[in-house]
C-alpha positions in Angstrom: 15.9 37.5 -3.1 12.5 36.4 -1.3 12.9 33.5 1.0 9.9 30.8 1.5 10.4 29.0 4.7 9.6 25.0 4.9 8.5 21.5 5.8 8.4 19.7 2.9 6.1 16.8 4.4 3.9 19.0 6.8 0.3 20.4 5.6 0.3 24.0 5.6 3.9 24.3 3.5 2.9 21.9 1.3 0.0 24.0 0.4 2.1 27.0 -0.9 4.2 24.1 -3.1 1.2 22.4 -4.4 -0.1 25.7 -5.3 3.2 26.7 -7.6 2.9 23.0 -8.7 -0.6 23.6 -10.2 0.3 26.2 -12.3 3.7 24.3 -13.6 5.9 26.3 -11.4 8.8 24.2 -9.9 9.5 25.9 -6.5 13.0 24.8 -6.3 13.6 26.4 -9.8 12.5 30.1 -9.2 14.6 33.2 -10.1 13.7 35.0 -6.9 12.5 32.7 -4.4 15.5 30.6 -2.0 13.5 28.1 -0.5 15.0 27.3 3.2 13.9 23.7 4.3 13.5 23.9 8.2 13.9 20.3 9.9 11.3 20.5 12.7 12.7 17.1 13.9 16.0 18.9 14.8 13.7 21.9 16.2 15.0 24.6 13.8 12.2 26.1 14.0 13.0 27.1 17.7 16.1 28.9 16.6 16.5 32.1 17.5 16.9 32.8 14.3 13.9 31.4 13.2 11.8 32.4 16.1 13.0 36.1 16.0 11.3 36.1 12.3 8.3 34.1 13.4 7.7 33.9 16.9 5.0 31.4 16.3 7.7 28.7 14.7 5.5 27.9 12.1 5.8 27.1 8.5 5.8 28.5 5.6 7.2 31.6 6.0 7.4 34.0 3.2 10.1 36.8 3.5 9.5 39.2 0.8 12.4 41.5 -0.9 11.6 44.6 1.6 11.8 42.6 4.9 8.2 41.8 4.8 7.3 38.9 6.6 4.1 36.6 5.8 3.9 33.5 8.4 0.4 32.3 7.5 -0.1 29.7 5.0 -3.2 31.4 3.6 -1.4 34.8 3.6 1.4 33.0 1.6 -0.2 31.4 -0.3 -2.6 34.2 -1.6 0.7 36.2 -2.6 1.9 33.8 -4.6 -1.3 32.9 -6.8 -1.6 36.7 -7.1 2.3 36.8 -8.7 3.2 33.9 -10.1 1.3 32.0 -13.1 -1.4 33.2 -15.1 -4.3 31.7 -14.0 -5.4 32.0 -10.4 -6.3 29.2 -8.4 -8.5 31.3 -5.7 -10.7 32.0 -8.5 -11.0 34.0 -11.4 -13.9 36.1 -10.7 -15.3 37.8 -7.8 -18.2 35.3 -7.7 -15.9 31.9 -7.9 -13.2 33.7 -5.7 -16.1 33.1 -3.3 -17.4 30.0 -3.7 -13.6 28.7 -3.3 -13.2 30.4 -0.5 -16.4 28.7 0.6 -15.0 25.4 -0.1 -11.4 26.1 1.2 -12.6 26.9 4.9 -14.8 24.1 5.0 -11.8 21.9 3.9 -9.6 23.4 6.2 -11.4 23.7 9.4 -13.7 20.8 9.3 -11.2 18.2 7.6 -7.7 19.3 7.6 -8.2 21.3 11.6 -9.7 18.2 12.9 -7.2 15.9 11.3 -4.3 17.8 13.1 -6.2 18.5 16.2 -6.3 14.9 16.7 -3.1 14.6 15.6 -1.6 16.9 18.1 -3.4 15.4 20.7 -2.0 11.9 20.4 1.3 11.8 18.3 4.1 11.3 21.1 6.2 14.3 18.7 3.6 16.7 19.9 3.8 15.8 23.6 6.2 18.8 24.6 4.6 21.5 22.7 0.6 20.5 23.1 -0.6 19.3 26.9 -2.4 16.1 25.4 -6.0 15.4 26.0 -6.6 11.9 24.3 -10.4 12.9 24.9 -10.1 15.3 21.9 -8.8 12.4 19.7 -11.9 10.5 18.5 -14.3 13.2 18.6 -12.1 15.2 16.4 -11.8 12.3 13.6 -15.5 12.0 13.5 -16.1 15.6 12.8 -13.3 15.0 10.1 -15.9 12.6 8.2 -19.2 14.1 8.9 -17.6 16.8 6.9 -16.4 14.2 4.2 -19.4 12.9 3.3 -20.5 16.5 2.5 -17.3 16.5 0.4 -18.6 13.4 -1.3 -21.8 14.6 -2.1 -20.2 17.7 -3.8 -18.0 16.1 -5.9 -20.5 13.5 -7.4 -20.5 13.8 -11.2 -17.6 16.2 -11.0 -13.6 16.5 -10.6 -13.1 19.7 -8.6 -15.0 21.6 -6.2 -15.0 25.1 -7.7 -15.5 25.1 -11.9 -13.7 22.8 -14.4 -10.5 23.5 -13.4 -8.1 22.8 -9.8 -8.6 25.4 -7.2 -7.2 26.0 -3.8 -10.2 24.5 -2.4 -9.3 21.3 -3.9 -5.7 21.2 -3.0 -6.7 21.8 1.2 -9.1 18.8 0.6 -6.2 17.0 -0.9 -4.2 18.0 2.2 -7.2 16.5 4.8 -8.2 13.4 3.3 -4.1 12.6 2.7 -3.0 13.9 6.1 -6.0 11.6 7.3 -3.9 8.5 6.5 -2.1 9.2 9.8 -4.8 8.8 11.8 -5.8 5.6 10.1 -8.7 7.1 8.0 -8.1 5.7 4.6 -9.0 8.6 1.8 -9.9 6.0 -0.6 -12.7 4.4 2.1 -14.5 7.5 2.5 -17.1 7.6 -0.7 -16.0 6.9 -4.7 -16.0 10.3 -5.4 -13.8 11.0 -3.1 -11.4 8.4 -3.6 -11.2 9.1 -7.2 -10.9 13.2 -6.3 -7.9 11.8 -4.2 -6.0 9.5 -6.2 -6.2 12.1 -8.9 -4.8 14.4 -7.0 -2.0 12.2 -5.6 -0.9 11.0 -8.6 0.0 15.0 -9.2 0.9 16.4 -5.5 2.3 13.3 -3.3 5.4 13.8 -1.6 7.0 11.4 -3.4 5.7 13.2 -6.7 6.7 16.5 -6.1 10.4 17.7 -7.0 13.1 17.5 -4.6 10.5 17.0 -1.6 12.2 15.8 1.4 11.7 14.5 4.3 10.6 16.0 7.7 8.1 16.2 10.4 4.9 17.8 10.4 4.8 21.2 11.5 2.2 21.4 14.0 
């Protein structure tokens, strides 16, 4: 039995869950996945256990039948798409495998890495594990919306990034503009095409949407 390790609230788990939940796959409902909820507010992740499997204590965590162990969300998540469901969200053809990979890092490293960056750097839960510079904080949100009005501009006249249909591209967006609403950056302020990309999305993927999601803090 494979084992996916998670955070049900925190970004980079809920990736690997909103990617099953795109292709109508119910995480908690597969015939050889266990899914292990790790409470970061209790510091399970600093187990040794848990840290002797991933000495970065991160989430997810994918331990495969043989022993294999992926503990990086991309890595996860591209095992998944390739074996479960029939269509792939990282894109059905070399060329649109791409161009959503494309759109994924921008999503990721300009909106989602920022997002948390600032995150880390000011959230009192984060004050043992990060030494804080409050510097980092505002700097970090703007570069978080210079990138979303590039965001806005793509989506204009459109409902995904990649194609006519959701990609993984769309769901890391998804996972900036709502882990925004932390910081006080409202997703539904930042352009209409964004706020309608969002509430599309949420009305799909929120926490309180998704099956048996529980809750925890954020991973990192």
């Amino acid at each position: 039995m494979k084992k996916l390790y998670v955070t049900r609230t925190a970004p980079n788990p809920r990736k690997a869950l909103i990617l099953l939940a795109s292709k109508g796959i119910d995480v908690d409902n597969m015939d050889d996945v266990d899914v292990v909820d790790i409470d970061f507010a209790a510091n399970e992740q600093m187990s040794d256990e848990f840290t002797n499997m991933n000495p970065m204590q991160t989430v997810p965590v994918l331990k495969l039948d043989d022993g294999t162990i992926l503990n990086d969300s991309q890595a996860v998540c591209e095992y998944l798409d390739r074996v479960y469901g029939e269509r792939s969200v990282m894109g059905n053809d070399v060329v649109q495998r791409a161009q959503v990979c494309s759109m994924r890092r921008i999503a990721e490293f300009e909106v989602l890495y920022n997002f948390m960056l600032a995150f880390q750097h000011s959230h009192p839960s984060k004050a043992q594990r990060v030494e804080q510079v409050p510097e980092f904080v505002a700097p970090s949100i703007a570069r978080s919306a210079k990138a979303l009005a590039y965001f806005e501009t793509i989506l204009e006249g459109r409902d995904y990034l990649v194609g006519e249909q959701l990609s993984f591209a769309d769901i890391v967006l998804y996972l900036g503009l709502d882990f925004g609403k932390i910081l006080q950056v409202n997703p539904n302020e930042q352009g209409e095409n964004l706020a309608c990309f969002y509430q599309m999305m949420h009305e799909r993927f929120s926490i309180q949407n998704m099956a048996k999601a529980k809750s925890a803090s954020e991973d990192k």
